[in-house]
MARTORFI-820781 format. One record per residue (C-alpha): x, y, z; residue number from 1; residue in three letters; chain. Coordinates in steps of 0.5 Angstrom, whole numbers. Example, Ala and Ser with C-alpha at 12.3 -4.5 7.8 and 13.67 -1.06 7.14 Angstrom:
% residues 2
east; north; up; n; res; chain
25; -9; 16; 1; ala; A
27; -2; 14; 2; ser; A
***
This chain:
% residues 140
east; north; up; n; res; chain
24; 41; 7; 1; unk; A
28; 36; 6; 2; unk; A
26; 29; 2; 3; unk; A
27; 25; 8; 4; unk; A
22; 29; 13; 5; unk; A
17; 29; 8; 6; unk; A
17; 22; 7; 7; unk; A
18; 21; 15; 8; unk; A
11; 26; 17; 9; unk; A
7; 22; 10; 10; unk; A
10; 15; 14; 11; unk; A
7; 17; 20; 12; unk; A
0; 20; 18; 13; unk; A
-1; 13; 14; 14; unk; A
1; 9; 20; 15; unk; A
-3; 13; 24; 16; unk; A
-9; 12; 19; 17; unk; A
-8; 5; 19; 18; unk; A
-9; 4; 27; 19; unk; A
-15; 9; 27; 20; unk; A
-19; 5; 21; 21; unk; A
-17; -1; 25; 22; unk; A
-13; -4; 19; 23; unk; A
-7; -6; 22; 24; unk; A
-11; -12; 26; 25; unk; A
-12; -18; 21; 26; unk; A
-19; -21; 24; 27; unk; A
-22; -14; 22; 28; unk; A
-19; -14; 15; 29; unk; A
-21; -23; 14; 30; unk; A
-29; -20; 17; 31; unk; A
-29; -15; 11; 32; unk; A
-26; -20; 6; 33; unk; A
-32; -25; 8; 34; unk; A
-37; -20; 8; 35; unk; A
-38; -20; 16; 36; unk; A
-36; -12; 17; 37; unk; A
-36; -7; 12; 38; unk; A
-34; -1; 16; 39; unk; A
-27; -1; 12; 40; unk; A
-31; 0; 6; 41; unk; A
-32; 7; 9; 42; unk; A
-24; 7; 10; 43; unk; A
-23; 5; 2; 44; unk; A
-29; 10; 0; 45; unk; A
-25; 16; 4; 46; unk; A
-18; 14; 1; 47; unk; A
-21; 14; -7; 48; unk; A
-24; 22; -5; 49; unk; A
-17; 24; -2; 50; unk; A
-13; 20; -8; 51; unk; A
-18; 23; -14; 52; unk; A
-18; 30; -10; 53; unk; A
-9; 30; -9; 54; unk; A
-8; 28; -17; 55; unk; A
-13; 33; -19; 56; unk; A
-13; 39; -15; 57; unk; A
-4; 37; -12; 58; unk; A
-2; 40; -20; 59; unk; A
-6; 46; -20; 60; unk; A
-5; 48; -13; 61; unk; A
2; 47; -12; 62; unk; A
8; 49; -18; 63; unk; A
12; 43; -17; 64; unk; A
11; 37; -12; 65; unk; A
14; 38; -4; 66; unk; A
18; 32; -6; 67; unk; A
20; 32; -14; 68; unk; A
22; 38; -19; 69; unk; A
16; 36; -23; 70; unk; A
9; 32; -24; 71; unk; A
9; 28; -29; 72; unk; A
4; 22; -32; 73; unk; A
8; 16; -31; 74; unk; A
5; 11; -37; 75; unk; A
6; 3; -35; 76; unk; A
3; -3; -39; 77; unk; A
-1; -7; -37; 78; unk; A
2; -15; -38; 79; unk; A
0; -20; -35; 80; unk; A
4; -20; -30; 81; unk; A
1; -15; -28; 82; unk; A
-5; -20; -27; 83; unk; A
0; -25; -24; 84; unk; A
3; -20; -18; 85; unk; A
-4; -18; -17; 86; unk; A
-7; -25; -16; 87; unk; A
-2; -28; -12; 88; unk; A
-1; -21; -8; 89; unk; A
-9; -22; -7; 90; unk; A
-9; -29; -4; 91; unk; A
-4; -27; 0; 92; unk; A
-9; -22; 2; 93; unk; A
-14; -26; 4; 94; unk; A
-10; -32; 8; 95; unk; A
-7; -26; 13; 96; unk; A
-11; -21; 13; 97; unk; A
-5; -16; 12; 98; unk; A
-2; -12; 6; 99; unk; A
5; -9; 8; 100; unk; A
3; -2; 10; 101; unk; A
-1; -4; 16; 102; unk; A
3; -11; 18; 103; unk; A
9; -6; 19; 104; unk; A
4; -1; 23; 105; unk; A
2; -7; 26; 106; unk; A
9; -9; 29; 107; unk; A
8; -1; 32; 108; unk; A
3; -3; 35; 109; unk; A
6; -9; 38; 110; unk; A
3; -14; 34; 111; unk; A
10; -20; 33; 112; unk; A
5; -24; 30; 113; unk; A
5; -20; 24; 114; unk; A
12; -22; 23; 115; unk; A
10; -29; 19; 116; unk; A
6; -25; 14; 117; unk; A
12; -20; 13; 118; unk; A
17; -26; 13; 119; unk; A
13; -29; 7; 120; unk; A
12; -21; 4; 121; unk; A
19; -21; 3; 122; unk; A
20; -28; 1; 123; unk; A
15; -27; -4; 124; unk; A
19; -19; -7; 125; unk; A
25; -23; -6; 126; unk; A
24; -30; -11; 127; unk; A
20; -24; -16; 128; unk; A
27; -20; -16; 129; unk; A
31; -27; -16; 130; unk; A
27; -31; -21; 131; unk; A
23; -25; -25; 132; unk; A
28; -18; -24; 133; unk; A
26; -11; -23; 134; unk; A
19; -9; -27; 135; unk; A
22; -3; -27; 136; unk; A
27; -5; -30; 137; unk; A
23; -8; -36; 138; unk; A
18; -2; -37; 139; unk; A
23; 3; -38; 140; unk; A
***
C-alpha cells in the first residue's frame, strides 16, 4: 500500500475522531479548557491508551512500520525552545480553542470561522521558519 493512501486513510480516521469527540467546535474545547465540561478528558484518557498500546505492542507485531523501512527511537532534546513553542502554542490553544488537527476538520464540517485561528497558526509557523529556522534542522 502506498505511503500516500496510508497517510490519507490515517487523515481521515483522525478527522472523523476529532468530529465525533466534538473536538472541531472551539466552544467545547474553551468549557474544557475552564473546567465547565470534562467529557473531553475521557477523548484524552483514550488517545493515551491507543498511543501507549501502538508504540509498545506496533514493533512486536509488525516487522517493519506500514509506512517506513524501520522503527527506530528518535532522540530529541529537550531546550528551551522546546518550553517557548509549547507556551506560545498553549495560549493560543486557550484563546481559540482549536490546535490545527481539529480546526482543519472543522473547515470540513463547514465551520469558516475557523479560517482566522489557521490564519494565525500559519502565521505564527511562518515567523518561527523566517526568524528561528527549521528545529529540525538544528537537532540533527
Amino acid at each position: 500500500m502506498s505511503r500516500l493512501v496510508i497517510a490519507l486513510l490515517c487523515g481521515v480516521v483522525f478527522g472523523f475522531g476529532l468530529s465525533l469527540a466534538t473536538m472541531t467546535q472551539p466552544e467545547v474545547v474553551l468549557a474544557f479548557l475552564r473546567f465547565q465540561d470534562l467529557g473531553l478528558l475521557l477523548v484524552l484518557g483514550g488517545a493515551v491508551i491507543v498511543a501507549l498500546l501502538a508504540y509498545q505492542i506496533g514493533p512486536r507485531l509488525l516487522a517493519r512500520p506500514l509506512a517506513g523501512a524501520f522503527f527506530e527511537k528518535r532522540q530529541t532534546p529537550f531546550s528551551r525552545r522546546t518550553v517557548i513553542g509549547a507556551a506560545i502554542f498553549g495560549a493560543g490553544w486557550g484563546l481559540c480553542g482549536v490546535c490545527p488537527g481539529p480546526a482543519i476538520a472543522g473547515l470540513g464540517l463547514g465551520n469558516l470561522d475557523l479560517l482566522w485561528a489557521l490564519a494565525g497558526i500559519f502565521i505564527g509557523a511562518w515567523l518561527q521558519a523566517r526568524f528561528f529556522g527549521s528545529s529540525d534542522a538544528q537537532t540533527r
